[in-house]
N, C-alpha and C positions, 0 to 999 in steps of 0.2 A: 480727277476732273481735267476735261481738256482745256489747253490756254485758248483765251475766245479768237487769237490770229492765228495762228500757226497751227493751230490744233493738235499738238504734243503735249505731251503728259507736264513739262517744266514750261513749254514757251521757249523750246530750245529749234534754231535754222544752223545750215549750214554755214561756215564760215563765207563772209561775201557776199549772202543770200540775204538783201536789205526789203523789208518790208516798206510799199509805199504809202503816203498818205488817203491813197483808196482804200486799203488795206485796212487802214485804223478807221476810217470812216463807215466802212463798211460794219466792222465789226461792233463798232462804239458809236457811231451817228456822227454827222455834222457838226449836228449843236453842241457834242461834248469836244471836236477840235475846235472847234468857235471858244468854246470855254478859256481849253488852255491854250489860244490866242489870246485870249484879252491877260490870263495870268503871266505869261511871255511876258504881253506888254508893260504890264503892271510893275516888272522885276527890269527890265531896262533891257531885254532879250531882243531886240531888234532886228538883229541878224537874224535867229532862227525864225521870229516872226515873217520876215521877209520868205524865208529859204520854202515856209508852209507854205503862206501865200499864194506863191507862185508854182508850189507845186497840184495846193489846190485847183488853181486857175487851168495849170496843165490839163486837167484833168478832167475839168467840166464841171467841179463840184463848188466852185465859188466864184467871188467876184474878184478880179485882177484885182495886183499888189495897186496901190494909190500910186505911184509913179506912172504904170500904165495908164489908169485911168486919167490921168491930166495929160498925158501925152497923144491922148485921141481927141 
């Protein structure tokens, strides 16, 4: 069975070759990085919280990190 990103037999990239948060999105939805958002948060992960965020935001596929949003 193929892995649902990469589509390789293991879920194996090249070394370097970093998969984006489109990526997972695409393959697994929104609402399941929304999930493990809120689990991030839950766990005191802040940092990576942020790091999605904002790459979500990049992206087109969510609403800016909450610092952006107050700063507009």
């Amino acid at each position: 069975m193929a892995h649902a990103i990469t589509g390789t037999r293991h879920g194996g990239r090249a070394p370097g070759d970093r998969i984006g948060i489109a990526d997972v999105a695409a393959a697994y939805g929104v609402e399941a990085v929304q999930r493990r958002l809120d689990q991030l948060r839950a766990t005191g992960q802040w940092f990576a919280v942020q790091a999605i965020e904002q790459e979500l935001a990049a992206a087109g596929l969510g609403a800016p990190p909450a610092e952006l949003r107050d700063s507009a």
